[in-house]
KOLDORO-695631 format. One record per residue: x, z, y of N, C-alpha, C in turn. Coordinates in pm, whole numbers, plus 50000, padded with zeros to 5 digits. Example, Ala and Ser with C-alpha at 12.3 -4.5 7.8 and 13.67 -1.06 7.14 Angstrom:
BEGIN
513195078049431512305078049550513205078049670512855070849775513675071449894512905078750003
***
This chain:
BEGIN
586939154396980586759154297126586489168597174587659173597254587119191297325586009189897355585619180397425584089183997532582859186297431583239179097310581849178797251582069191497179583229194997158583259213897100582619224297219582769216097324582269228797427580949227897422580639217397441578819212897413578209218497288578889218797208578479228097088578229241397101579259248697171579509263497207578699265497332577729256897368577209259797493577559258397649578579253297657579609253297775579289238897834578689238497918578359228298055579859221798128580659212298114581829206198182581549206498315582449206598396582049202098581582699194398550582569189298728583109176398754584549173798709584909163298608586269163998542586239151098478587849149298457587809138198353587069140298200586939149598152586229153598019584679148598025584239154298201582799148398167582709134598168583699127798270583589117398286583609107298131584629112598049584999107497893583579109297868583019118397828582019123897751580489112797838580419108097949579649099798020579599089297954580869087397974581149068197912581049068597744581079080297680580619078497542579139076897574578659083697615576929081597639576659068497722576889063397761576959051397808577129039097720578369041397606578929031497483577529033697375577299046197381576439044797266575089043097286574369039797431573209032497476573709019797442574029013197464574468996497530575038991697388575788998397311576388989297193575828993597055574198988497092573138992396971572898979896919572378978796795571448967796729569948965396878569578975296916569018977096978568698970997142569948973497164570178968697330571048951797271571458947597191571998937897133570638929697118569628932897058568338923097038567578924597150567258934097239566428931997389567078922697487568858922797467569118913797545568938899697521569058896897389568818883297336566888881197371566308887997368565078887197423564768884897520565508891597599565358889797766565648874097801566918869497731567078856397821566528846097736566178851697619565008835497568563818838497650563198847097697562108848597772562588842597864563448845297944563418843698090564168819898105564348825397992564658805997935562988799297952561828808197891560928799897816559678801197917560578813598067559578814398197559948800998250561238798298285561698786298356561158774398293561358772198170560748758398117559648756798110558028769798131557138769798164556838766198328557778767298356557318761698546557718751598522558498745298462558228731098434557148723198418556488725598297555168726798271554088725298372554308739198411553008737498538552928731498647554028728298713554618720898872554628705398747553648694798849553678685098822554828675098837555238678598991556288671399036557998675098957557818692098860559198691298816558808686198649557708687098637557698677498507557848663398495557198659998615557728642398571559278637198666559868645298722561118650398766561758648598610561508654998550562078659098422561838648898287560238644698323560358628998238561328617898279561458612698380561998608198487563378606898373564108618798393565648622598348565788616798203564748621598174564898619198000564568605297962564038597797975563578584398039564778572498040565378581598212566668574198177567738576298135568008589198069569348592397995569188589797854568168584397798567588582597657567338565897654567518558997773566398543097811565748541497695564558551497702563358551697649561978556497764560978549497685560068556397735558848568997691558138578297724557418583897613556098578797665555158581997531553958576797555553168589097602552128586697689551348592297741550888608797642551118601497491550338614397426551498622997396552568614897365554038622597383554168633897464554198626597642554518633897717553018646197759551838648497684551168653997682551578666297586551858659197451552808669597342553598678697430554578673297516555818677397532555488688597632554158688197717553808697997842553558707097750552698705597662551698716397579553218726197501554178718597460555328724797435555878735297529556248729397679556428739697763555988754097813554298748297809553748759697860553108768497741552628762097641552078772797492553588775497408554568779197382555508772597331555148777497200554488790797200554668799897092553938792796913554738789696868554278785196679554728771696734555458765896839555628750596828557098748096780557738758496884559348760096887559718773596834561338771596791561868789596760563228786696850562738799596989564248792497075565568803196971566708791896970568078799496923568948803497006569028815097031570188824597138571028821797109572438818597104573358826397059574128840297073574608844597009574908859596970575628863897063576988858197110577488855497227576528867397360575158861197356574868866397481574368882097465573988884997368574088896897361575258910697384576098903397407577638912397496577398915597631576048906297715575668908097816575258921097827575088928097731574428943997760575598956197760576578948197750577888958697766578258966697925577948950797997578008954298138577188967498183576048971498097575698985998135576288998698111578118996998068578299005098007579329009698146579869003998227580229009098379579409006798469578149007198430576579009998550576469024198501576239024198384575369040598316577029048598351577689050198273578779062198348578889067698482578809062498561579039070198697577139076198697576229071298646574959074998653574949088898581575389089298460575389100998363576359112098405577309103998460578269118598541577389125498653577079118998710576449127398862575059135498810574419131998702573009139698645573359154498638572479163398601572689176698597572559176598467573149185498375573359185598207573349200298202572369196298061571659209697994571809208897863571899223897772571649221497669569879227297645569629221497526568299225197473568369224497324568009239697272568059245897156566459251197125566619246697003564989245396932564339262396889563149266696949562459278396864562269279896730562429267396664561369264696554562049251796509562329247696402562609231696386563599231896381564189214396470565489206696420565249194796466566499187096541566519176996602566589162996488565969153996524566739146096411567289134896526567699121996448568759114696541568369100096487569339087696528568749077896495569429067896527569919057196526570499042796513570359037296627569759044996707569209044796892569219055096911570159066596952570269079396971569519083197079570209075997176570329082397367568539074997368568049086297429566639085197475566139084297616565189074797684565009079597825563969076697825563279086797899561889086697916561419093398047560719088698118560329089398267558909098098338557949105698418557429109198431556209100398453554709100898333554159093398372553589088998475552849078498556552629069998661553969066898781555659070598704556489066198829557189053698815556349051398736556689027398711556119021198847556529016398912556009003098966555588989598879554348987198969553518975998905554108965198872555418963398952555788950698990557268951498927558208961998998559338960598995559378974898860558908979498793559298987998664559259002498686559979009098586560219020298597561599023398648562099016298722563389020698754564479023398639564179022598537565289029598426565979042498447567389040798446567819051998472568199057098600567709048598676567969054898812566199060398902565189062598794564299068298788564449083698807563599086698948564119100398955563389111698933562689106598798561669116998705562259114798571563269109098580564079101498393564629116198346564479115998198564859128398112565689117997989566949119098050567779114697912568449125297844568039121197738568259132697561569499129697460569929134397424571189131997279571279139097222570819140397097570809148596993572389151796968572919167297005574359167496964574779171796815573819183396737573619189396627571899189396616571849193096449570429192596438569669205896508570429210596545569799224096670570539229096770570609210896811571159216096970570849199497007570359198097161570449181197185571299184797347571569176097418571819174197565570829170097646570859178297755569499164697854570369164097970570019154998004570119148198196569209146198220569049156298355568089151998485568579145798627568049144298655568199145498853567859159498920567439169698839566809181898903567559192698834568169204298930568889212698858568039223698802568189223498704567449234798663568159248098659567049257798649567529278898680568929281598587569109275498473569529277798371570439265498324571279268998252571299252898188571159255398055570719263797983570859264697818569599271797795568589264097712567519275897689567029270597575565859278397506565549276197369563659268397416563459262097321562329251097362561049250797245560019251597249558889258697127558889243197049558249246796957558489236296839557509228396890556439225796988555909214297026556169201997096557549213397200558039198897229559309192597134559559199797060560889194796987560019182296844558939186396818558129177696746557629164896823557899167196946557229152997078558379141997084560129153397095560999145397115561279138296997561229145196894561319133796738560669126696741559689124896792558379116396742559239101496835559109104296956559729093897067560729088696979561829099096966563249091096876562709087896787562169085796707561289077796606561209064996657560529064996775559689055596767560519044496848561369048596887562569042596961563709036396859563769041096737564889038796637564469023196571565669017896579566198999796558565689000596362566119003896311565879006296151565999019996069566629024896104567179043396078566939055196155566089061496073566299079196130567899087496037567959098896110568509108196020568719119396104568809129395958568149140196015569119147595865569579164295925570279169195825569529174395670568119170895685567449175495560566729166595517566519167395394565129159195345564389163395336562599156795445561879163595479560809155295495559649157895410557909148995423557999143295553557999157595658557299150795798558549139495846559729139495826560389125795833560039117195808559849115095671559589101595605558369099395636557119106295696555919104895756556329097595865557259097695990557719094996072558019084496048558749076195963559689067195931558549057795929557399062195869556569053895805555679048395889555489054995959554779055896135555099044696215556399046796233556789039896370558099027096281557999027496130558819014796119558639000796222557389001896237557358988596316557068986296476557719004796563558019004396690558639003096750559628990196805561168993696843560118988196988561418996697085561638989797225562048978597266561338969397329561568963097373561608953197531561238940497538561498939597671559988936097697559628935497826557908935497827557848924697999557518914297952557598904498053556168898898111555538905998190554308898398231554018890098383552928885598399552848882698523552878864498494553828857998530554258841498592554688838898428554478827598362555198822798211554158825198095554428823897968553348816497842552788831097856551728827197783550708837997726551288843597604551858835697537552828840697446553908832997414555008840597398556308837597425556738828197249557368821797229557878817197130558888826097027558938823196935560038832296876561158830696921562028844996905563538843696969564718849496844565518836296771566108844496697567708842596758568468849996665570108851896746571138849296615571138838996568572048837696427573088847196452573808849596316575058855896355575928845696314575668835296234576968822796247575858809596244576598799896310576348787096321576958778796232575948770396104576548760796062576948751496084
***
């Protein structure tokens, strides 16, 4: 790919079909992760196990719902049954394991012509290390936002957050950033504290794999750290106190 030789050599694209190519790769390689593949399957067993919890709690759509089952079954349940069956709705978690199918995890593709026109219009920089070396990861593309600009309610905006710093490691001493803010320069060299901050994040962001062009202690210190930090989806407010397990077969017997 030229563009990514120019990105190598330091050379910033304008507005062009090249950046635009070079967008929608950054775009493909957010969205078609192990990563964004299991948050989405998360998202809609949650948002499955919010709805069947208002079941639960609204009296009138629970026995609405006995009601149905009742007569599409011509059975009846018994009182301790249909007591079981609430406590199911609203605790679900160690009773049930909801099954996604895999299928819905393609739902996260659709971010891949949202994020392109987003990543084209950003301002792009390179950033080259004082000290160090980038490493990389199985979840490359990084975004991270200025702290307190989340809303309580409605999030951090993602990427249309207009304190967001998205990162891509291009070589082990060289990464890309996007801002919303143009900066004096677009190429500058960065002290080894923050280049030790941004590994740490890509760490802690990575689905199962780091890598990195050397073999190196403070890696595998890293690895060891954050094996059990992935990103995920964070649902509070209305629904269980704790959510049930969510798995996503990859075949159905």
């Amino acid at each position: 790919m030229p563009i990514y030789k120019d990105l190598l050599g330091g050379k910033i694209p304008d507005y062009s079909q090249e950046k635009y190519d070079f967008s929608l790769y950054l775009a493909v390689t957010y969205a078609r992760t192990r990563t964004q593949r299991r948050i989405s399957t998360e998202m809609y067993g949650k948002m499955i196990q919010t709805a069947t919890y208002a079941y639960g709690q609204n009296d009138e759509l629970f026995n609405a719902a006995i009601k149905d089952f009742e007569s599409t079954h011509s059975k009846s349940l018994s009182p301790e049954k249909k007591d079981e069956f609430r406590k199911m709705l609203t605790e679900p978690s160690g009773k049930v394991v909801l099954s996604v199918s895999k299928e819905v995890a393609f739902a996260s593709w659709t971010l891949i012509e949202r994020l392109t026109p987003i990543f084209l219009q950003m301002e792009w920089s390179i950033v080259e290390p004082e000290h160090g070396y980038f490493i990389t990861s199985d979840n490359p593309l990084l975004r991270q936002h200025a702290a307190g600009s989340a809303h309580p309610i409605y999030g951090d905006g993602a990427f249309v957050n207009k304190t967001v710093n998205v990162t891509f490691p291009l070589a082990p001493k060289m990464m890309l950033l996007l801002t919303y803010h143009k900066h004096p320069r677009n190429h500058w060299e960065t002290p080894r504290q923050y280049i030790d901050a941004i590994n740490r994040a890509r760490a802690s962001h990575a689905e199962n794999e780091l890598y990195a062009h050397i073999h190196h202690k403070e890696i595998s210190k890293m690895a060891q750290q954050y094996k059990n930090e992935r990103p995920g989806i964070d649902m509070r407010g209305f629904g269980p106190e704790e959510f049930a397990k969510i798995v996503s077969p990859r075949r159905r017997l």
